[in-house]
C-alpha positions as CSV (number, residue, x, y, z in Angstrom):
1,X,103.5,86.2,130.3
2,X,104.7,84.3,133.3
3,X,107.0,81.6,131.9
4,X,108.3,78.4,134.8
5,X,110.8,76.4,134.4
6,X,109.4,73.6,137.1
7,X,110.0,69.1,137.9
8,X,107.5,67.1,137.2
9,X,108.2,62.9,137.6
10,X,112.2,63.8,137.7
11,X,111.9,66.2,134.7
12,X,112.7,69.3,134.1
13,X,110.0,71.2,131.8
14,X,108.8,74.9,130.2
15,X,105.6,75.9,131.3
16,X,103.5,78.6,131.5
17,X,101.2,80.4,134.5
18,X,98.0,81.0,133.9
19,X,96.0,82.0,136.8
20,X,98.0,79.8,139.3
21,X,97.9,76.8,136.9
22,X,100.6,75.6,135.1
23,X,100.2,74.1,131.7
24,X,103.2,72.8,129.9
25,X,104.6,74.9,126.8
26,X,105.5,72.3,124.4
27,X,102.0,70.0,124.6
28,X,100.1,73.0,124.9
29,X,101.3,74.4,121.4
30,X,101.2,70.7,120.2
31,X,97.5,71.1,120.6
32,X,97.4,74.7,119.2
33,X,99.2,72.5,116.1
34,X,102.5,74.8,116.5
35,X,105.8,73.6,118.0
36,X,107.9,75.0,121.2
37,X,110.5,73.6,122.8
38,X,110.3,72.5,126.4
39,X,112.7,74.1,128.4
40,X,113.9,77.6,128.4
41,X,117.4,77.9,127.2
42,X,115.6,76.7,123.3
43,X,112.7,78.9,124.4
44,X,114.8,81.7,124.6
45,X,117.3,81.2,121.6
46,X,114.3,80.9,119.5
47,X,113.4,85.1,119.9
48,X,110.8,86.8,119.1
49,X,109.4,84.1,117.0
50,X,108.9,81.7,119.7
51,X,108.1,84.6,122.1
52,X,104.7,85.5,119.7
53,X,103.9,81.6,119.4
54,X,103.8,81.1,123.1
55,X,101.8,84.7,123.5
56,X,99.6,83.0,121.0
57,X,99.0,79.5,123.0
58,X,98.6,81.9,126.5
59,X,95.4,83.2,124.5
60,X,94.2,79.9,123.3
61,X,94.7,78.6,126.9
62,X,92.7,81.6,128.8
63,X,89.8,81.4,125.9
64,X,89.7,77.3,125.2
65,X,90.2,75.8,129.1
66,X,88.7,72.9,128.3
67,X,91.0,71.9,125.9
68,X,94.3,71.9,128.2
69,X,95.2,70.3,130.8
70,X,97.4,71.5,134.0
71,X,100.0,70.1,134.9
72,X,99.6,68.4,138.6
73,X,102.1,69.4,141.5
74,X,104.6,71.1,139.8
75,X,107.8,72.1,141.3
76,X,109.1,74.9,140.2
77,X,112.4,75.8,140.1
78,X,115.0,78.4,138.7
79,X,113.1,80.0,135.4
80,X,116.6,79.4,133.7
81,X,118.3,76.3,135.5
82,X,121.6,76.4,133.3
83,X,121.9,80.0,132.2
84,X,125.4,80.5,129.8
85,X,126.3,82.9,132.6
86,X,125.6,85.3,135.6
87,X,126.3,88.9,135.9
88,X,125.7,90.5,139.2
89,X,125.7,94.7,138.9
90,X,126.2,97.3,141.6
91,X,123.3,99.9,140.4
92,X,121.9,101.2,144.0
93,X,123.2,104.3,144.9
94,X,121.2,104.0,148.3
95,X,123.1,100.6,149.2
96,X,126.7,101.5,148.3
97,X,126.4,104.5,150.2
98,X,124.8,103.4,153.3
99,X,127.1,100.4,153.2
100,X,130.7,102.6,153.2
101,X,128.9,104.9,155.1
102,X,128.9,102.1,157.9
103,X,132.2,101.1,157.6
104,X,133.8,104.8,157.8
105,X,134.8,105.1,154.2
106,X,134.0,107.9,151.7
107,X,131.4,107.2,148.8
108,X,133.4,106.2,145.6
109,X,133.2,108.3,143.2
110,X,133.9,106.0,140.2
111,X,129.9,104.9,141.3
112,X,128.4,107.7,139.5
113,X,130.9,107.4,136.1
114,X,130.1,103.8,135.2
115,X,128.0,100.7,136.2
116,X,130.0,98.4,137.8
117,X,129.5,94.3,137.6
118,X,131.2,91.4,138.8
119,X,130.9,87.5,137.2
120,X,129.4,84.6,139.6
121,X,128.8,81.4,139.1
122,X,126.2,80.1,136.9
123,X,126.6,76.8,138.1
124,X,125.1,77.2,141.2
125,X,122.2,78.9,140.1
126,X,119.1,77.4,141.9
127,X,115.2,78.4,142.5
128,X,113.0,78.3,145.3
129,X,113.7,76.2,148.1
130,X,116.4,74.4,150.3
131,X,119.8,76.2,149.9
132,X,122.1,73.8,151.5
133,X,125.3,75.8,152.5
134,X,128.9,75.1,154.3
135,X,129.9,75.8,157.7
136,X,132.1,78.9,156.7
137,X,129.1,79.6,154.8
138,X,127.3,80.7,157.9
139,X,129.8,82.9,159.2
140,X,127.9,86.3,158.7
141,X,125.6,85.2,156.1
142,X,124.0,87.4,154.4
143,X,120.9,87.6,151.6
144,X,120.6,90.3,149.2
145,X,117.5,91.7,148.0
146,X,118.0,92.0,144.0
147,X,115.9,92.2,140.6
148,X,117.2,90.4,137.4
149,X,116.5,90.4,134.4
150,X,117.2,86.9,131.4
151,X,118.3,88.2,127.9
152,X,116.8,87.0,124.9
153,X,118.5,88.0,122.1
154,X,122.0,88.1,121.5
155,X,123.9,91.1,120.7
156,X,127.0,93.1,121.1
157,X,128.1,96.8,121.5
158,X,124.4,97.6,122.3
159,X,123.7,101.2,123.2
160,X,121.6,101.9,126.3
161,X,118.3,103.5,124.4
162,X,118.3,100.1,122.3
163,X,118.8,97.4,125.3
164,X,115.8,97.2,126.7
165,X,114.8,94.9,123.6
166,X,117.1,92.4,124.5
167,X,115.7,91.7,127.7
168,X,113.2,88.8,127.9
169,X,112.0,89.0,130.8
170,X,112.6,89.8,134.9
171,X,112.7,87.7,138.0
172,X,114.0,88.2,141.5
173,X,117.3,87.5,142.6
174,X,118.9,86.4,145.7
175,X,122.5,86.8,145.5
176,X,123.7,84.8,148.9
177,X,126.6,86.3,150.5
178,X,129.3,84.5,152.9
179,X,130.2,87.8,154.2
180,X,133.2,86.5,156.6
181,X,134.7,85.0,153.7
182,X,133.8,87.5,151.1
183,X,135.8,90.2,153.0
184,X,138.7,87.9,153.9
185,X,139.1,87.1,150.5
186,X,138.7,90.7,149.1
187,X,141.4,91.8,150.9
188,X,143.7,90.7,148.3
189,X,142.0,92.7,145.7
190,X,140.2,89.7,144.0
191,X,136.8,88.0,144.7
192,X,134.1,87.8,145.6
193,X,135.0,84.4,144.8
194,X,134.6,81.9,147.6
195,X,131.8,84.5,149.2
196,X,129.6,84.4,146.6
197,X,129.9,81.8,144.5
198,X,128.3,78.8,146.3
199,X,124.5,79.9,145.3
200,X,122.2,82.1,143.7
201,X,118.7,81.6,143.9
202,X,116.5,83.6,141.1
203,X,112.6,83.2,140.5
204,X,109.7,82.1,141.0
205,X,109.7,82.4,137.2
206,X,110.4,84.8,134.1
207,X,107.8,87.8,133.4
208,X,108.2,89.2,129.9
209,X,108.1,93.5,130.2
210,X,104.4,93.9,128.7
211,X,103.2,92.4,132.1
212,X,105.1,95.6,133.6
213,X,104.3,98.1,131.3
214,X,101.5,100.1,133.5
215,X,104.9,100.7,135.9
216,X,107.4,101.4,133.2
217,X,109.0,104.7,133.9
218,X,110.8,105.7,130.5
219,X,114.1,107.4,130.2
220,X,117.0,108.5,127.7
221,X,118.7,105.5,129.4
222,X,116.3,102.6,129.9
223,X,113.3,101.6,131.4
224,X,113.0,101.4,135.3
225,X,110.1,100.0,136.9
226,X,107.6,100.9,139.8
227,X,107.5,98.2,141.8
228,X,108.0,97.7,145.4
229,X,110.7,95.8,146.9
230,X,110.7,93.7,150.0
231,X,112.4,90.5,152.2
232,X,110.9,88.9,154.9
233,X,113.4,86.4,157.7
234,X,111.5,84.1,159.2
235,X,108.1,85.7,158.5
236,X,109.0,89.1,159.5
237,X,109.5,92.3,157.0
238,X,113.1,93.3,157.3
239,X,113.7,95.7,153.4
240,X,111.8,98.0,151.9
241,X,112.5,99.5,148.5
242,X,111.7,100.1,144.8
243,X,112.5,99.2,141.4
244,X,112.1,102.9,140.7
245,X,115.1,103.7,142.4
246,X,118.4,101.5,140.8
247,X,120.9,104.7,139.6
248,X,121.5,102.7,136.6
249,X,119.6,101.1,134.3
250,X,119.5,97.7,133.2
251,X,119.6,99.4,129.9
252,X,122.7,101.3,130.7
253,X,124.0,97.7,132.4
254,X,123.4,96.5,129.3
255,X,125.9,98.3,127.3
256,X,128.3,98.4,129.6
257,X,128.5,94.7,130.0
258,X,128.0,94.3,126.0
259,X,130.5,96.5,125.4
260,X,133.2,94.3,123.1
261,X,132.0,91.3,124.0
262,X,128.7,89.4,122.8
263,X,125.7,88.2,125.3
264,X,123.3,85.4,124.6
265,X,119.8,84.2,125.5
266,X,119.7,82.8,128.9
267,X,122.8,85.5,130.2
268,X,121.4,86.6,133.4
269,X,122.4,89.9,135.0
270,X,121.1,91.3,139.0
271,X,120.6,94.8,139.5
272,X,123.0,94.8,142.9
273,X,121.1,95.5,146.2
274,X,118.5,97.6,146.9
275,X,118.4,99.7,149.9
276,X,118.4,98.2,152.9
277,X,118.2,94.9,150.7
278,X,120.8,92.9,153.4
279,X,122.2,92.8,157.0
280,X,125.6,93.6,155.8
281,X,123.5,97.7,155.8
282,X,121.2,96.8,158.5
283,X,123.4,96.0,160.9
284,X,126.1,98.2,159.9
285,X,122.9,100.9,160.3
286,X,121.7,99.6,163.4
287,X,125.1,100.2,165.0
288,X,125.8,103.2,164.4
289,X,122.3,104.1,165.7
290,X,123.0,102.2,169.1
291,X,126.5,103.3,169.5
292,X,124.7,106.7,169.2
293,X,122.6,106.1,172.0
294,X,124.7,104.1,174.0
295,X,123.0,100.8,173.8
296,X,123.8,97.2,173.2
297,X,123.5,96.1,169.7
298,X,123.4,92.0,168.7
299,X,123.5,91.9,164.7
300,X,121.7,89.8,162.8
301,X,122.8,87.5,159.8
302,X,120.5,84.0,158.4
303,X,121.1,80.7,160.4
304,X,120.0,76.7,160.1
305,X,116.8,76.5,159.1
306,X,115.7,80.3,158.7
307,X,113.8,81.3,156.3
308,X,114.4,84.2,153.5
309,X,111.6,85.7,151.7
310,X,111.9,88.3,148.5
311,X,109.2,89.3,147.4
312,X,108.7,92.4,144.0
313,X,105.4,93.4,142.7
314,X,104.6,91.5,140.3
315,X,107.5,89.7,139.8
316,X,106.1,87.3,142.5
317,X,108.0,85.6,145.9
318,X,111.2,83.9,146.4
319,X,111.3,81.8,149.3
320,X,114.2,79.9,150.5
321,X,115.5,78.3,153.6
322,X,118.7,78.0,154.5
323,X,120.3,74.1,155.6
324,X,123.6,73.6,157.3
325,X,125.2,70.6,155.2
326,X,127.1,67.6,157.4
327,X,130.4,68.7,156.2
328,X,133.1,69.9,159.0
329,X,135.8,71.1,156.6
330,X,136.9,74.7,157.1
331,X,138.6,77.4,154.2
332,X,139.1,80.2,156.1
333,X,142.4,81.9,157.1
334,X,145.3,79.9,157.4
335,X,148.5,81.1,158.2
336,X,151.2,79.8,155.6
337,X,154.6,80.8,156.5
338,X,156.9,81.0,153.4
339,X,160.3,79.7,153.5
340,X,163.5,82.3,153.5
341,X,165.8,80.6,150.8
């Protein structure tokens, strides 16, 4: 199933895609005389028993047309709009490397011991669309090419070979990155903070695994998926990479991040970037290469009114475009002398 969270007349609704229509959830089950909520959070803390129900009105939809209506101009946004929280993980190998490569340092070794993840904020979780950012915002900034998946069913202490039935379903992720204040900020051994945590766009909407089950790729540790990974700025293809190819798996995340602590329905956790999945590797790449031949090189981050474009098999497109807001206050660096007593 493809499952939307989308406006319609100022409200905020569950539906579900069914070639390219959308039919609401709730009034579509109404009429199947069975009951669903209407908007995702519910959906999802209602398990596998709302999960079957809705499975049950898709087939009633695709066999009985003329007994639903679509719902007219729908605008979609986030699949989860107020997720309990957000997880971003670290679970590239290719990215990492590349990335430290660029900047002169070693590979880490810790990489290969554990998966890694770091908490942003859930707040500012958004879908397709205007991302409207701050001036220090658009000093170096950078997208990130990500997968993510939503959990459905709470748990704790879950071992990697069970996780993968916790996962409700998988959506792309764009985890925005203000990278002159990210790496100011980092300096002090804490953050990202301020570089990261002014938006994350995920969507277009939630598609449950048995959609991606002719790609599944089974392992002691998880599933991973084969499906192709890709970003577009401003129309043209900058990433290229797969699914396939995250070092850990979200199963593997999974019990990591459940490790002690419980997760809910509606938790939502990235994968980390893929390779080549943002400028802060292209352009570190791209230097090196024309340092190498002695040529010029201009890099390359998202400005006013660009456009970004993720786009995963199956998992549909992303599209957002970046707005400079009105406001002139600054954050970055200050000096602050402290006083000798």
């Amino acid at each position: 199933m493809k499952l939307v969270s989308y406006k319609n007349n100022g409200q905020v609704s569950l539906g579900i895609l069914i070639d390219d229509k959308v039919y609401n959830l709730s009034s579509s089950a109404s009429a199947c005389s069975m009951a669903l909520p209407d908007n995702m959070l519910d959906f999802l803390i209602g398990g596998s028993d709302f999960m079957n129900t809705a499975r049950t009105v898709v087939h009633s939809i695709s066999t009985e047309t003329d007994k639903f209506i679509s719902v007219a101009d729908p605008v979609l946004v986030a699949p989860i709009p107020n997720p309990p929280s957000c997880r971003d993980a670290y679970a590239f190998r290719q990215h990492v490397a590349t990335a430290r490569r660029n900047r002169g340092v070693d590979m880490i070794p810790e990489f290969d011991q554990y998966p890694v993840f770091y908490f942003t904020n859930h707040n500012a979780i958004s879908g397709g669309g205007i991302v409207e950012v701050e001036a220090d915002h658009m000093e170096k900034l950078d997208f990130e090419l990500e997968a993510a998946i939503i959990i459905g069913k709470h748990g704790k202490n879950i071992e990697a070979k069970d996780a993968d039935e916790y996962i409700a379903g998988f959506t792309i992720m764009n985890d925005l990155s203000a990278r002159v204040l990210q790496m100011e900020e980092m300096k002090l051994n804490l953050g990202p903070a301020k570089g990261k945590d002014f938006s994350t766009t995920i969507g277009p909407w939630l598609v449950t695994s048995d959609e991606l089950e002719e790609c599944k790729i089974e392992t002691e540790f998880g599933n991973k998926y084969d499906l192709s990974m890709k970003a577009f700025h401003n129309g043209k293809q900058i990433s290229s990479g797969n699914f396939k190819d995250m070092n850990w798996t979200f199963g593997e995340i999974i019990e990591r991040v459940s490790y002690g602590v419980e997760i809910f329905p509606g938790d939502v956790i990235g994968s980390g970037t893929v390779g080549t999945g943002c400028y802060l590797e292209l352009n570190g790449t791209a230097a090196l290469e024309a340092k190498a031949s002695g040529e010029e090189f201009n890099p390359i981050w998202l400005k006013d009114s660009d456009n970004i474009e993720l786009e995963i098999d199956r998992l549909g497109k992303l599209s957002n475009q970046i707005k400079l807001s009105e406001t002139k206050r600054s954050i970055l660096a200050k000096k602050k002398i402290a006083e000798t007593v």
